[in-house]
C-alpha positions in Angstrom: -148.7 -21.8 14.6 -149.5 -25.4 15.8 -147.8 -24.4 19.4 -150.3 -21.1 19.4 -153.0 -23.2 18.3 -152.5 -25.8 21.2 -152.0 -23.2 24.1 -155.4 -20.8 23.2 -157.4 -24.3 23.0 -155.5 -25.5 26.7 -156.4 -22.4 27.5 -160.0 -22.3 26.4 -160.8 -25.4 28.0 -159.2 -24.2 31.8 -160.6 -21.1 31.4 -164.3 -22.9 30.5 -163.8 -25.2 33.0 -162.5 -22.4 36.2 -166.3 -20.9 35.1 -168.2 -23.8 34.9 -166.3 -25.3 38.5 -167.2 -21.6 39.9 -170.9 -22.1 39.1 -171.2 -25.7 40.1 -169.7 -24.9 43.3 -172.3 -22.6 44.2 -175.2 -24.5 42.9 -176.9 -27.7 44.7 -175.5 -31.3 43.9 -172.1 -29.2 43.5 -169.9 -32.7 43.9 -171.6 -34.4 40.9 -171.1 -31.4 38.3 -167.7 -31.1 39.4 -166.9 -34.0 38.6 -168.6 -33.9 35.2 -166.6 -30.4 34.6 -163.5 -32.5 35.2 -164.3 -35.0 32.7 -165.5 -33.0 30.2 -162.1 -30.8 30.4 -160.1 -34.0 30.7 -162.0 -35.1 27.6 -161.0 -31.4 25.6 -157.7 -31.4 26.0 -157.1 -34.9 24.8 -159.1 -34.1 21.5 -156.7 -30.6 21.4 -153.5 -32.6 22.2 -154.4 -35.4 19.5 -155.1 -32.8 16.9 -151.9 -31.9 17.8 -150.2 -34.5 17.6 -151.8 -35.2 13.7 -150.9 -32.0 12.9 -147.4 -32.4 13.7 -146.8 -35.3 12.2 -148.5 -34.0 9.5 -145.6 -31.0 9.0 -142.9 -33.6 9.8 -143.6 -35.9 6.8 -143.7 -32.5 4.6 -140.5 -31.9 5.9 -138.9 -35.1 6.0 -138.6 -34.8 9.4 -138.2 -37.9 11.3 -140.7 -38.7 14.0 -140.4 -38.4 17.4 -137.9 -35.9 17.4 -137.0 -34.5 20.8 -138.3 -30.8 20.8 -140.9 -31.1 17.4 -138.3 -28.2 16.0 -135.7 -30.1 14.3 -136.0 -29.4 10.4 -134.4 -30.5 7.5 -130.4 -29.7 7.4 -131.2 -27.2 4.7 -132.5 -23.3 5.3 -132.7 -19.9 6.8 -130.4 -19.5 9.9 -133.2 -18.5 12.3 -136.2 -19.6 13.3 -139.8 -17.9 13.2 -140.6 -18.5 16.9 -137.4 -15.9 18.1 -135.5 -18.8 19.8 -131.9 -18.5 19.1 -129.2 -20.0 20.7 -127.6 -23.3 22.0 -130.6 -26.1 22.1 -132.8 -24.1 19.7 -131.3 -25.2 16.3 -132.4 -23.5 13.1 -134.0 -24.7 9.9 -130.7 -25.4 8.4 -130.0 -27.6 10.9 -127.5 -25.2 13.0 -127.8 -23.6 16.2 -130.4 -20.6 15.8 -129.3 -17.2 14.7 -131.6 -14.0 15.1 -132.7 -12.8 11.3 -129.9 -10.3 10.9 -132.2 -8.2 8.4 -135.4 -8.6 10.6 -136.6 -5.9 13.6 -135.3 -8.3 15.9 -131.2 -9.3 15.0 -129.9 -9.7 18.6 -130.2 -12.7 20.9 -129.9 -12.4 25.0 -129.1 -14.4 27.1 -132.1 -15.8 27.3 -131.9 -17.2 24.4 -134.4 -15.0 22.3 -134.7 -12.4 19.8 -135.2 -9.0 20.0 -133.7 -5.5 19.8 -133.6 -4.0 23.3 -130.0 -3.7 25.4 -130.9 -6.9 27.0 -130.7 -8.7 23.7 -127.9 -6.9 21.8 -125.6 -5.2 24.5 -125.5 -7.1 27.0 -122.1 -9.4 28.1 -123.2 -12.5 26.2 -125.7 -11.1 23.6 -124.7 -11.6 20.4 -125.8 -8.8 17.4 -126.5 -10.6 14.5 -126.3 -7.4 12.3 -123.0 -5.9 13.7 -120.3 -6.4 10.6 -117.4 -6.7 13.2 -116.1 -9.1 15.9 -115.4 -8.2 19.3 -112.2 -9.5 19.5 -110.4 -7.4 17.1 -110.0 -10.0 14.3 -111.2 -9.4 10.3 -111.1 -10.1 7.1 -111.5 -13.9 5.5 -111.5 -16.5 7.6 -112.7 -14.7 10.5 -116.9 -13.9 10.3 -118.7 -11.3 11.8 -122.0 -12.4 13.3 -123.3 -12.1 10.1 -121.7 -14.7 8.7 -119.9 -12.5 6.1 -115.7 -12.0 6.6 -115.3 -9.2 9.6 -115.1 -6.0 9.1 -113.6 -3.5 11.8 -115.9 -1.3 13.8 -116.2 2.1 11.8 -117.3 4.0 14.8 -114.7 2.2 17.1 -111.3 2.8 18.4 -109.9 0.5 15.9 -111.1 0.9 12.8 -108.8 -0.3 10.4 -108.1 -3.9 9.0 -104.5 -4.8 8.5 -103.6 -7.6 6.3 -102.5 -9.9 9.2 -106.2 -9.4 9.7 -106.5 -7.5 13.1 -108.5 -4.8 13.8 -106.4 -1.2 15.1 -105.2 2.5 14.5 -101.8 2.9 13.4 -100.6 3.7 10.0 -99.7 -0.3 9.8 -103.6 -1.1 10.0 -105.0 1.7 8.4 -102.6 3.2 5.2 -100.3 0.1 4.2 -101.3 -1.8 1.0 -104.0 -4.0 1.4 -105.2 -1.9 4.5 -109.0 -1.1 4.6 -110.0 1.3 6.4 -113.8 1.3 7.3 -113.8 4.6 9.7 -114.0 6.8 6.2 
């Protein structure tokens, strides 16, 4: 909110100022109302930067946030797993102080590359995206001890080749994965 806030006022303020530069330019004693334009825009975005600033250190005392912190993101070590911007990723770390998951029940579970969140190929198919919602690792492991991008214990892909998890906690297709005691088997 505070980082929307801040770029529609920057904005404002250039876009004001492109106008009033284009006007002066045309108009007679050009030089000196340029360089009035300049001022006044140099004085707008320090008022927008200091409100700013306030603000955020506002939300970082609510937060027990300590001041100065390098990105004005860090949060209390406590919270959700994602953040509301759709950052995810290494150097984007969540509200409970981890690295930033996508909101696994939200429209948007899957983060690219890039390091955001959304729902296309790009962010959930791609080599390196990770799905937030799939139930099932891609390396074949399940069960306790192994999590799914969800956080919750693996399960094997139902729709997959291997859909069965052995107790030895591998994901396959034989009779040893899919009908022994304590085999689930999720492709039912």
């Amino acid at each position: 909110m505070i980082r929307e806030k801040t770029n529609m006022g920057v904005r404002a303020v250039i876009f004001l100022g492109c106008a009033t530069l284009l006007f002066a330019s045309t108009s007679a004693g050009s030089i000196q109302k340029q360089a009035e334009v300049v001022e006044h825009l140099e004085n707008g975005l320090f008022e927008i930067l200091e409100e700013v600033d306030e603000e955020l250190r506002q939300l970082e005392q609510q937060q027990n946030v300590p001041e100065g912190s390098s990105d004005g993101m860090t949060l209390r070590q406590t919270g959700k797993a994602w953040r509301d911007d759709l950052r995810c990723g290494a150097g984007y770390p969540a509200p409970n102080g981890q690295t930033a998951q996508c909101d696994p029940a939200g429209r948007f579970p899957c983060c690219s590359t890039g390091k955001w969140c959304g729902n296309t190929a790009a962010h959930c198919t791609c080599s390196g995206c990770v799905h937030y919602k799939k139930e099932w690792r891609d390396d074949l492991r399940c069960g306790a001890g192994y999590p799914a991008p969800n956080g919750q214990p693996a399960k094997c892909n139902p729709g997959g080749r291997y859909p069965c998890c052995a107790p030895s906690k591998w994901c396959g297709n034989t009779s040893n994965h899919c009908y022994c005691r304590g085999c689930v088997n999720y492709g039912k």
